[in-house]
C-alpha positions in Angstrom: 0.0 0.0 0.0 2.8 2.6 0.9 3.7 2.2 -2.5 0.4 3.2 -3.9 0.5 6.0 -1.9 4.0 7.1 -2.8 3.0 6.6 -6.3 -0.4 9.1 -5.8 1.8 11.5 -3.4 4.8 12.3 -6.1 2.4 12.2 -9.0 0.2 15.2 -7.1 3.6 16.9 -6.2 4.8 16.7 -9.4 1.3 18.2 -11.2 1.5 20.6 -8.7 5.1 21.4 -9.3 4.2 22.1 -13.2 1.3 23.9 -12.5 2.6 26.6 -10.4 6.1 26.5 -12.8 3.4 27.7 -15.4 1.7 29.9 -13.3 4.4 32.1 -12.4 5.4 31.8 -15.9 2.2 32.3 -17.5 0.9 35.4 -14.9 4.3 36.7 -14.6 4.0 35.9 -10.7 6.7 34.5 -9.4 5.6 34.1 -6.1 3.8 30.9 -7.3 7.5 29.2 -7.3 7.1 28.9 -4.0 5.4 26.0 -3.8 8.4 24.2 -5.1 9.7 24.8 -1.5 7.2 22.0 -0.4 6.7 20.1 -3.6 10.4 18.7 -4.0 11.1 17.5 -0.5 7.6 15.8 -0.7 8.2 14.1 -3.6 12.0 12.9 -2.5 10.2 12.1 0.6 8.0 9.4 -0.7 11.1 8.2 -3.1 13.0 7.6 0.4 10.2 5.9 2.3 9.4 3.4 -0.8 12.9 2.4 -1.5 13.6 1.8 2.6 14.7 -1.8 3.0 14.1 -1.5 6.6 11.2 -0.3 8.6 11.7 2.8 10.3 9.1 4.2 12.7 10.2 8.0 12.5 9.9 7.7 8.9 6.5 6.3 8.5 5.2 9.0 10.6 7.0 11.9 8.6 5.6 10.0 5.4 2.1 10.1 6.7 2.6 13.7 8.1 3.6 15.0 4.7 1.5 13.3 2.6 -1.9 13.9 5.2 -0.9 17.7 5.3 0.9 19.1 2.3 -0.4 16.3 -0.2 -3.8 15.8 0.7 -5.2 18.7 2.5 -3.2 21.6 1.4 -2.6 20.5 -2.4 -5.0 18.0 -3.2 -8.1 19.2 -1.1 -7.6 22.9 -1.1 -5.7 24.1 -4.1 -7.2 21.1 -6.2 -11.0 21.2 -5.3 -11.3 24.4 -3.7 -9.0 26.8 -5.7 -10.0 25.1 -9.1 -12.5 22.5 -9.2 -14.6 24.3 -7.0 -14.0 27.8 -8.7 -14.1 26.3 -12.4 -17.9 24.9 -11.4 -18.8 28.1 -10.1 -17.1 30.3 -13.1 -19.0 28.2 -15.5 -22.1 27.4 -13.8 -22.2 31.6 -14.3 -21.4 32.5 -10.9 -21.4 36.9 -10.6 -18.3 38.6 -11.1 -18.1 40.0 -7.3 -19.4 36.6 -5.4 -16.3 35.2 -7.5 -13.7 38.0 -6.5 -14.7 37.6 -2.6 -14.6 34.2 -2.5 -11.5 34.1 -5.1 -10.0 37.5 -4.4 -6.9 38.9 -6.9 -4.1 38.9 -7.4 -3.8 35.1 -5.2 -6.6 33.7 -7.9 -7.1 34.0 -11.3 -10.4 33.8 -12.8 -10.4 30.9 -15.6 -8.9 32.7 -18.5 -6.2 29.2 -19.7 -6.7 26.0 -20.4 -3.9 24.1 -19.5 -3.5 25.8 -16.0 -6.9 25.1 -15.5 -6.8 21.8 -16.6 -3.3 21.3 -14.2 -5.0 22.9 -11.4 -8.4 20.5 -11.6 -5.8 17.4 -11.9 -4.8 17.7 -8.3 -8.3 17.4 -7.7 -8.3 14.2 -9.2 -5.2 12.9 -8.1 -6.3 13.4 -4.5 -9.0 10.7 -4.8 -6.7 7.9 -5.1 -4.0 9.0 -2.6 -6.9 9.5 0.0 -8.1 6.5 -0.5 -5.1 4.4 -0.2 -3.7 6.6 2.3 -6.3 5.7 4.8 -6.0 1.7 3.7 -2.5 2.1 4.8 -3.1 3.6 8.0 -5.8 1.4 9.0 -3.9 -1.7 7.5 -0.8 -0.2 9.6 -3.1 0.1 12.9 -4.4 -3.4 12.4 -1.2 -5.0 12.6 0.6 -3.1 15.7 -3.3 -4.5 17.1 -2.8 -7.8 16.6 1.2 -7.7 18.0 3.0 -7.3 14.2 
């Protein structure tokens, strides 16, 4: 299962990483580079973990930390659904220009206006579907064995 979710967790971080490469590049807002900051040791992270050949306890629970909080909440749940799945429905679905800039407010969101950084932005809100889901079989699967003495 870790591999799964090592699989899910650099694939997100790695979306993410191009998305916000583009961003800065395509808004001419370099500020969006930041996210590289988290992206890169999340993604070297999960590289480490997966290619352990012995169990280490500190590790698993950095693993789970980093891919519970940046992957999954921060990336996957809030800049995937909320920042563009969320918007996207709402821009399309014909949402008012002001309800959009208060709950999207400028310069930190950009109302749909390209494709691909659109489309870049929605796939972490796909991605996070599969890394959720096996993210909490391995915790539960990891639970169930310290339970039963493994």
């Amino acid at each position: 299962m870790k591999q799964k979710v090592a699989l899910y967790g650099i694939s997100l971080m790695i979306m993410t990483s191009l998305h916000h490469a583009y961003g800065a590049w395509l808004y001419g807002t370099p500020w969006r580079l930041h996210m590289l900051a988290f992206s890169l040791p999340v993604i070297i992270l999960n590289w480490i973990y997966v290619k352990q050949t012995r169990y280490s306890k500190a590790l698993y629970y950095l693993f789970c930390t980093a891919n519970l909080v940046l992957s999954i909440w921060f990336i996957g749940l809030y800049e995937g659904v909320y920042n563009h799945l969320f918007k996207n429905l709402l821009f399309f679905a014909g949402v008012n220009g002001q309800t959009m800039a208060s709950l999207f407010p400028p310069p930190m969101y950009e109302m749909p206006n390209d494709f691909l950084f659109e489309l870049t932005g929605v796939l972490q809100a796909l991605l996070v579907i599969p890394l959720g889901y096996y993210f909490i079989v391995m915790v539960a699967s990891q639970r169930m064995r310290r339970q039963n003495g493994h």
